[in-house]
C-alpha positions as CSV (number, residue, x, y, z in Angstrom):
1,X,-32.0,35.9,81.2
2,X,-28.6,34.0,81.2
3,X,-30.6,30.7,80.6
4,X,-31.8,32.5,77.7
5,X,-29.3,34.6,76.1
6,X,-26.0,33.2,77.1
7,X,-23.2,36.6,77.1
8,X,-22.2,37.5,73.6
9,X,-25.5,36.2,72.3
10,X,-26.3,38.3,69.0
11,X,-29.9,40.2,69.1
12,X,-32.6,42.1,67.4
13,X,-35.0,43.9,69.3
14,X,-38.1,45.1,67.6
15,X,-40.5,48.0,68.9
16,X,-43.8,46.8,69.6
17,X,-45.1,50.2,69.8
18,X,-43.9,51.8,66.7
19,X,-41.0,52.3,64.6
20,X,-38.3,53.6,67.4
21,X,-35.1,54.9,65.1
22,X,-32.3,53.5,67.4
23,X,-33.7,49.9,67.7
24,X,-35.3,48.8,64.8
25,X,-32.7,47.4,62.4
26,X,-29.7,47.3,65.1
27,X,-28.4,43.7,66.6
28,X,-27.6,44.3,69.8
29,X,-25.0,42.0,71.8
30,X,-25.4,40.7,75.6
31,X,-23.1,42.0,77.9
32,X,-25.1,42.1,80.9
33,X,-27.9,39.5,82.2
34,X,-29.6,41.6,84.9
35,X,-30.4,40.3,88.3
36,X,-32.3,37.1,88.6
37,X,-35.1,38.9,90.1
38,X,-35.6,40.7,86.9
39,X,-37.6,38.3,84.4
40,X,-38.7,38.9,81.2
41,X,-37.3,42.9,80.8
42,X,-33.8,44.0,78.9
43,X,-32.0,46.9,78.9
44,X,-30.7,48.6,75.9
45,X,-27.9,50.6,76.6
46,X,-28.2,54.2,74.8
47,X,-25.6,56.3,73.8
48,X,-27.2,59.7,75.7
49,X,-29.5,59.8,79.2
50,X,-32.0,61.9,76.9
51,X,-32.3,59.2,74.2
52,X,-32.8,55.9,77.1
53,X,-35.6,59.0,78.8
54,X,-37.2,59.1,75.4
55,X,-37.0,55.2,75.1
56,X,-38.5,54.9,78.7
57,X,-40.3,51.8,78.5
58,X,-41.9,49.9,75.6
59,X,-42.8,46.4,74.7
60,X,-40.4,44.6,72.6
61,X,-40.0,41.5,70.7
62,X,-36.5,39.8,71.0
63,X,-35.3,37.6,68.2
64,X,-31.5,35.6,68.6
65,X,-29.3,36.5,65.4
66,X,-27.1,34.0,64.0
């Protein structure tokens, strides 16, 4: 995804699924651009193990923030 979204790269990542209370509104930064074998999925980091559980896994649309 570093083709993509260089690191420090300004995001918003919207929940496909439904309205998701730590994502929806937030602008994430990059920090990390996975292994190459990973294409097309991002991880959000999450401030507790129980809130990236409840996460789990979701489609998402990604939009670059200016």
């Amino acid at each position: 995804m570093l083709r993509l979204f260089p690191y420090g790269t300004r995001l918003r990542i919207q929940d496909l699924s439904g309205n998701h209370p730590y994502v929806n509104g937030r602008i994430f930064v990059v920090e990390d651009t996975m292994h190459a074998r990973k294409t097309n999925q991002v991880d959000v980091w999450m401030p507790s193990r129980s809130q990236a559980m409840n996460w789990g896994v979701r489609r998402v649309r990604v939009t670059v923030v200016n």
